[in-house]
C-alpha positions in Angstrom: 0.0 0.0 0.0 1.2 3.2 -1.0 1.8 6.5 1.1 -1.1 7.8 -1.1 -3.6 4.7 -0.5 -3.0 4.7 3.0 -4.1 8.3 3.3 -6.8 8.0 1.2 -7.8 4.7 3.3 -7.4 6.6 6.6 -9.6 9.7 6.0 -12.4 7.1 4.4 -12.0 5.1 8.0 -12.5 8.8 9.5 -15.4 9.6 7.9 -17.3 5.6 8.4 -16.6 6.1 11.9 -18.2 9.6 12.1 -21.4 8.4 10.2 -21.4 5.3 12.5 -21.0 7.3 15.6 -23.6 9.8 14.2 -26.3 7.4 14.2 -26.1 5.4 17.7 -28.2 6.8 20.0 -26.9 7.4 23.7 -30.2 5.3 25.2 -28.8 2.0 23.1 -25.2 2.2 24.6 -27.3 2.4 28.1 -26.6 6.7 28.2 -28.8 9.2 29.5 -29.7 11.4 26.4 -30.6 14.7 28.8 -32.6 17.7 28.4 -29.5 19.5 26.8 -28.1 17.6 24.6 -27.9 18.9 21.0 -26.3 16.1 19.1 -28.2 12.9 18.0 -25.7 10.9 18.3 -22.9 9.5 20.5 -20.1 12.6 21.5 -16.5 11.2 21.0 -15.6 11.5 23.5 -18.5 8.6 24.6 -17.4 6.5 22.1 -13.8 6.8 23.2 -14.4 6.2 26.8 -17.1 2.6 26.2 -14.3 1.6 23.9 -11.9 1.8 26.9 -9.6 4.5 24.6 -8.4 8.1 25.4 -10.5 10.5 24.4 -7.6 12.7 22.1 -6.3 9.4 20.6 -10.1 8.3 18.9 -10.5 12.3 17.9 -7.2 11.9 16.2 -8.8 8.6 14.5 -12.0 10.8 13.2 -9.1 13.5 11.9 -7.7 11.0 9.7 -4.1 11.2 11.6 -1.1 9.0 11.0 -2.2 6.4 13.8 -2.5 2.6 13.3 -5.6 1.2 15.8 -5.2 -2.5 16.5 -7.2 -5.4 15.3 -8.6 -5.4 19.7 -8.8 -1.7 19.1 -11.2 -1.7 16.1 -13.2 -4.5 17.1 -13.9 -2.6 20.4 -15.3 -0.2 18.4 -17.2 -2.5 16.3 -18.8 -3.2 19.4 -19.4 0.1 21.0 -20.8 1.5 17.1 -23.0 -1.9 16.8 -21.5 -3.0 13.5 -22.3 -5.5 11.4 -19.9 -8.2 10.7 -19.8 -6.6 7.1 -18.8 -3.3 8.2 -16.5 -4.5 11.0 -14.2 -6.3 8.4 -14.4 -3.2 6.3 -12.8 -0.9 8.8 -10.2 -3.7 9.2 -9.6 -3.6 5.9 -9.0 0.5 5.8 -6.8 0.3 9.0 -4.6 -2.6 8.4 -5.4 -3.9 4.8 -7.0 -7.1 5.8 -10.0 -8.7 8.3 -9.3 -10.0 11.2 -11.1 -13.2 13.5 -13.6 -12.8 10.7 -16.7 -15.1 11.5 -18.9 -16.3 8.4 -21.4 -13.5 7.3 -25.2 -13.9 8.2 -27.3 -14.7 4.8 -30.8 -16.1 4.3 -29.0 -19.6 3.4 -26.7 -21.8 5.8 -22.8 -21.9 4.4 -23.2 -25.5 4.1 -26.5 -25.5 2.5 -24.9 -22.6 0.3 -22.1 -25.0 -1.0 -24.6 -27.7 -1.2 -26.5 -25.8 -4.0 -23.4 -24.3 -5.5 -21.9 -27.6 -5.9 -24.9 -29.5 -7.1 -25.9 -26.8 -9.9 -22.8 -27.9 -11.7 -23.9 -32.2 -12.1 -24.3 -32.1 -15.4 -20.7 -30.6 -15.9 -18.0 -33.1 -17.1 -15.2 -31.7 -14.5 -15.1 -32.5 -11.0 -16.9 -30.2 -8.3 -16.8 -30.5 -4.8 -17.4 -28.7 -1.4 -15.3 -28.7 1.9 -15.6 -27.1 5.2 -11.9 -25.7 7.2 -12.1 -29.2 8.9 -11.6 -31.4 5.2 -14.7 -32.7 6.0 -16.3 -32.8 2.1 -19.9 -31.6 2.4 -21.2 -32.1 -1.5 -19.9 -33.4 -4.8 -21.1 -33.6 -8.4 -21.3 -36.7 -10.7 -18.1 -36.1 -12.2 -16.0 -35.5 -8.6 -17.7 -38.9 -8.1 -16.3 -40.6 -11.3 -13.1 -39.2 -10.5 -12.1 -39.1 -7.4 -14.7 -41.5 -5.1 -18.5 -41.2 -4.3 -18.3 -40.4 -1.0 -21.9 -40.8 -0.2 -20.9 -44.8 0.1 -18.6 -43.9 2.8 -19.7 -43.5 6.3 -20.1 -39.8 7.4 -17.4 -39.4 9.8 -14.8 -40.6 6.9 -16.1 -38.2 4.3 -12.8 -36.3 4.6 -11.3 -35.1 1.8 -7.6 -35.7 3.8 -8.1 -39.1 4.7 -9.1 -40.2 1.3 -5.9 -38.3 0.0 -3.9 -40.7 2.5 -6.5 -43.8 1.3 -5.0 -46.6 -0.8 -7.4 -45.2 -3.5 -6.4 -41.8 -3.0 -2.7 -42.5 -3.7 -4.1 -44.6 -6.6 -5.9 -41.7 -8.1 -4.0 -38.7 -7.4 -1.0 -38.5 -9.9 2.3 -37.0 -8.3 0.9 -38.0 -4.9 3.8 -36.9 -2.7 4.1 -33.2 -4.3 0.2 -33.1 -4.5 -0.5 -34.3 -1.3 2.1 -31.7 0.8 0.9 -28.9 -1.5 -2.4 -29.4 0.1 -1.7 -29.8 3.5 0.2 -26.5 3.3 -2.6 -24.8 1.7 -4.7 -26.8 4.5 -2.3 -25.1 7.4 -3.1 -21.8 6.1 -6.3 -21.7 5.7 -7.0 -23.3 8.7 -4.3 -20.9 10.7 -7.5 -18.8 12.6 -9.2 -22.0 14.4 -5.5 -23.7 15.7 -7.3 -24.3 19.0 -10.2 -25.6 17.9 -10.4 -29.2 19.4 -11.7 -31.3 16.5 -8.4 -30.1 14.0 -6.1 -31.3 16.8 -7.7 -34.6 16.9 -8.1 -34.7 13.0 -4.2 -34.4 13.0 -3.4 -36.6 15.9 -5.8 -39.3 13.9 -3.9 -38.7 10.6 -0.5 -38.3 12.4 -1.1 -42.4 14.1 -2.5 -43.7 10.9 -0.1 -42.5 8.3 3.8 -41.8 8.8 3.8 -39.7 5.7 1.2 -37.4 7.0 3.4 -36.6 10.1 6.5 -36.2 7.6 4.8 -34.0 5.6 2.5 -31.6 8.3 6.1 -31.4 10.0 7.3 -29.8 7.2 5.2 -26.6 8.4 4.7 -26.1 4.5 2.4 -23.2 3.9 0.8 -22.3 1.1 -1.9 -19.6 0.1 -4.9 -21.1 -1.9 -4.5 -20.6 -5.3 -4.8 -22.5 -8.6 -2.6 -25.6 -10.1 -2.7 -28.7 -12.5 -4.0 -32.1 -10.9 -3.8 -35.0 -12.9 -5.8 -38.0 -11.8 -6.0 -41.4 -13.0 -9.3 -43.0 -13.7 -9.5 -46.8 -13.4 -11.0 -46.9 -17.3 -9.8 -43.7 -19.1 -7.2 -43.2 -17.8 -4.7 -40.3 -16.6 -6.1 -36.7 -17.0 -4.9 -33.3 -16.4 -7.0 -30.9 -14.8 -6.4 -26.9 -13.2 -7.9 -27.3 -9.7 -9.4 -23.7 -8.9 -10.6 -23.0 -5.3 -12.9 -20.3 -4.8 -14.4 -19.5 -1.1 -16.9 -16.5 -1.0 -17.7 -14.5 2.3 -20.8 -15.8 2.4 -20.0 -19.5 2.7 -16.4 -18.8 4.5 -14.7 -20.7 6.0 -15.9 -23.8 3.4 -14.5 -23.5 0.0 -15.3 -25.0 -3.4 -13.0 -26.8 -5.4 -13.8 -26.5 -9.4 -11.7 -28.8 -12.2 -11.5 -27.8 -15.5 -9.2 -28.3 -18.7 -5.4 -28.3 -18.2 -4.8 -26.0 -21.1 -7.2 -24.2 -23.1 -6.6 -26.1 -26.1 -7.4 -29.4 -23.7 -11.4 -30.9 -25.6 -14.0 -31.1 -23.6 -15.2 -34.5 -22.9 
């Protein structure tokens, strides 16, 4: 980020804060409003001291000053302003170029049920499709993810796992490259999984994998990390064969943390089929 952008970002952060402040009313932050008060809103000097800050440092914020809140900081005043979760990432993102402890946004459909629909609009597509949550755990596949990888609705529910198939006698079978595919996605896997490290199901997940498979402890001790992006997977089909396809991972706000995983030619020149 520039000198320029962050300037620009700063007095754009000064200005959502003013309208946000501007608009809460001292009787819904438990305030007496009183017979003299001329303002609709909350004073700053309120907002500073329910956020637990000093009153100069949070008019400095308004001013558009060179000062760099904290990820505590600005969700305090998430909290204090009543936010939503779409407008507290959006004052991370001005402050510090990125959201922080971002929880999955509110929608009229369940992530899950999201993916669900996402992934099974694409069945009559010849590449594979399939949905996972942060846990591996896959939640819906198309006809061709079936054909090509495994139908996991024949597997029990606690072993639809995208990982543990990967470390399945069919899933080295299948997956061509398997060492180099496999560690790319478990360092994708440690990344994107980085914000729930304590959560008590992963560390089981990974003790489970760790005492079933020697390569998986290898390779997650490897502390590879890798962002999510794009690559060529070939798999091997038991009847036609090897086949190269670009695996493309797309996760929206709306269904985050699950992700969808969509297949589709190689190369552009690559026929359809």
């Amino acid at each position: 980020m520039t000198a320029e952008d962050d300037s620009v970002n700063r007095r754009e952060l000064a200005g959502f804060l003013r309208s946000r402040r501007e608009r809460i009313t001292p009787a819904e932050v438990g305030l007496p409003a009183g017979p003299r008060r001329r303002i609709a809103g909350l004073r700053r000097e309120e907002v500073a001291v329910l956020a637990g800050l000093s009153p100069t440092w949070y008019t400095y914020l308004e001013q558009g000053r060179d000062i760099h809140p904290s990820p505590e900081v600005l969700d305090s005043l998430a909290r204090v302003l009543g936010l939503t979760e779409d407008e507290r990432r959006y004052i991370h993102k001005l402050a510090t170029g990125r959201t922080a402890g971002s929880q999955p946004l509110q929608g009229d459909v369940s992530a899950e049920e999201l993916v669900n629909r996402l992934v099974r609009s694409s069945d009559d597509m010849p590449y594979p499709v399939y949905g996972l949550d942060h846990y591996c755990d896959v939640l819906a596949w198309n006809r061709a993810a079936a054909e090509w990888y495994t139908d996991f609705g024949l597997l029990p529910p606690d072993r639809r796992n995208m990982l543990r198939w990967l470390f399945s006698p069919d899933g080295r079978c299948r997956i061509g490259d398997w060492e180099n595919d496999v560690a790319d996605v478990l360092a994708r896997w440690r990344a994107l999984s980085a914000p729930w490290s304590g959560d008590g199901k992963l560390a089981t997940l990974v003790d489970d994998l760790r005492r079933q498979d020697e390569d998986f402890g290898r390779m997650w001790d490897g502390h590879g990390v890798r962002e999510l992006r794009s690559r060529v997977r070939t798999l091997h089909h038991p009847e036609l064969g090897p086949r190269a396809f670009r695996a493309v991972t797309v996760q929206g706000v709306e269904f985050a943390p699950c992700l969808v995983v969509f297949h589709m030619p190689a190369q552009p020149q690559d026929p359809t089929f």
